[in-house]
Short mmCIF file of the C-alpha atoms (twelve columns), coordinates in Angstrom:
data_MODEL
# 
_entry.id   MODEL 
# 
loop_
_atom_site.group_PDB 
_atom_site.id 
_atom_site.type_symbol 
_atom_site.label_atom_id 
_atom_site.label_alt_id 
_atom_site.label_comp_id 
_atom_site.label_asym_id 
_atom_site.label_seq_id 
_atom_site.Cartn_x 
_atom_site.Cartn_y 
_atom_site.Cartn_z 
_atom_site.pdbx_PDB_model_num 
ATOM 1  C CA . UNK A 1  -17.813 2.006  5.522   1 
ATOM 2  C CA . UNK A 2  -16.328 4.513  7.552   1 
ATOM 3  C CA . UNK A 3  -12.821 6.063  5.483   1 
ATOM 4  C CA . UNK A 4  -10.606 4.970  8.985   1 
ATOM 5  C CA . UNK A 5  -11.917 1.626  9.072   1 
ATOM 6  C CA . UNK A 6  -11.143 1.246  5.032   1 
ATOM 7  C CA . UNK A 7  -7.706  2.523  5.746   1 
ATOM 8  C CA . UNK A 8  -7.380  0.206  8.432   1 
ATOM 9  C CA . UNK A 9  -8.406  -2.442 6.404   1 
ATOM 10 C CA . UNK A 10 -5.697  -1.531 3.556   1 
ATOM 11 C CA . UNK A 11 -2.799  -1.189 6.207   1 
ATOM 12 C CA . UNK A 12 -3.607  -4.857 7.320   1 
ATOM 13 C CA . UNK A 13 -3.419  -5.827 3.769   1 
ATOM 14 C CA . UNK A 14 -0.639  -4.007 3.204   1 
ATOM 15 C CA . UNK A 15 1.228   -5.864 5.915   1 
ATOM 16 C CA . UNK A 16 0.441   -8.876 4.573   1 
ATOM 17 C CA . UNK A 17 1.495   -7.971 0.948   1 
ATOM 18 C CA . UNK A 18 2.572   -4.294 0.022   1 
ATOM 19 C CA . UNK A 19 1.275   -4.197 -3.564  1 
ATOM 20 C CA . UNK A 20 -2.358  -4.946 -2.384  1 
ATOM 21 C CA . UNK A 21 -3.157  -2.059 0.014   1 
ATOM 22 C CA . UNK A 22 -1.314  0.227  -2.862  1 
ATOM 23 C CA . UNK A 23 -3.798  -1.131 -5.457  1 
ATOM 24 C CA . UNK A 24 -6.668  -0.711 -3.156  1 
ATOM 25 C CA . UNK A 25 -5.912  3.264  -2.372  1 
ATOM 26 C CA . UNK A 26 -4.598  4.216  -5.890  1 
ATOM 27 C CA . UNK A 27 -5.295  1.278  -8.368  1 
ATOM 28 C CA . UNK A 28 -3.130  0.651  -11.238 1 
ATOM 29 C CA . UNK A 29 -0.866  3.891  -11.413 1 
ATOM 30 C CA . UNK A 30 2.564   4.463  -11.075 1 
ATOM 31 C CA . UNK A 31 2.652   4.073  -7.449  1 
ATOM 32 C CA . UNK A 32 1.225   0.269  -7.284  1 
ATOM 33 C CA . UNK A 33 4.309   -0.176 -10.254 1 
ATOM 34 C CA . UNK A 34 6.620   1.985  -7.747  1 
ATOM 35 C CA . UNK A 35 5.754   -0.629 -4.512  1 
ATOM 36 C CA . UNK A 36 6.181   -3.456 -6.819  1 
ATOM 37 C CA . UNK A 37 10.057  -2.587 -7.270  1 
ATOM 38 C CA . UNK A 38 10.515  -1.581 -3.980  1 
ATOM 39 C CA . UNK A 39 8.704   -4.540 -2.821  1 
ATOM 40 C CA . UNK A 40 10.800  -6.295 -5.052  1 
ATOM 41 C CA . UNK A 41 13.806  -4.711 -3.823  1 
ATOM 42 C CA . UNK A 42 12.915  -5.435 -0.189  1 
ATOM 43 C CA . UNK A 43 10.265  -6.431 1.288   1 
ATOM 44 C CA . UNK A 44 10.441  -3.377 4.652   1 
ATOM 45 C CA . UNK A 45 10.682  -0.511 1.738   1 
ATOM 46 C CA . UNK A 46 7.354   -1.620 0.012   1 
ATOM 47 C CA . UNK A 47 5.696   -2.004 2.980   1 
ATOM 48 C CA . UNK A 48 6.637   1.908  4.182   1 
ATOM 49 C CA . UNK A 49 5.890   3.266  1.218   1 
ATOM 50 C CA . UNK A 50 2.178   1.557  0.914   1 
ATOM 51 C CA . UNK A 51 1.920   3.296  4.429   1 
ATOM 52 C CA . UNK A 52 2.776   6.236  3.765   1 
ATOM 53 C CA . UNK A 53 0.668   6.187  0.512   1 
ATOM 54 C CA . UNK A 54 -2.471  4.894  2.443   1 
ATOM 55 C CA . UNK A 55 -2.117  7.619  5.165   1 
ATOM 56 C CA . UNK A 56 -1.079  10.111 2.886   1 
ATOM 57 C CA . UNK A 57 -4.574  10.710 1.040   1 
# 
């Protein structure tokens, strides 16, 4: 699968739920804890950072 289609794919699920794109891109590390809280927190601040995350690497 092309890497823009994958990323594409883990934006969409990150729209629907933050964590999950986060978990696909980095797995378990301290960024899927990170947009847990934040998600946590609010639901607009986990869903920027698991953007920024996915487009980041």
């Amino acid at each position: 699968m092309d890497e823009k289609t994958a990323d594409f794919l883990r934006i969409i699920a990150s729209v629907i739920i933050p964590p999950v794109g986060v978990f696909f891109q980095v797995g378990l590390g301290l960024h899927f804890w990170l947009n847990i809280l934040l998600t946590l927190l609010g639901y607009i601040p986990g869903l920027l950072h698991a953007i920024w995350i996915i487009l980041k690497k």
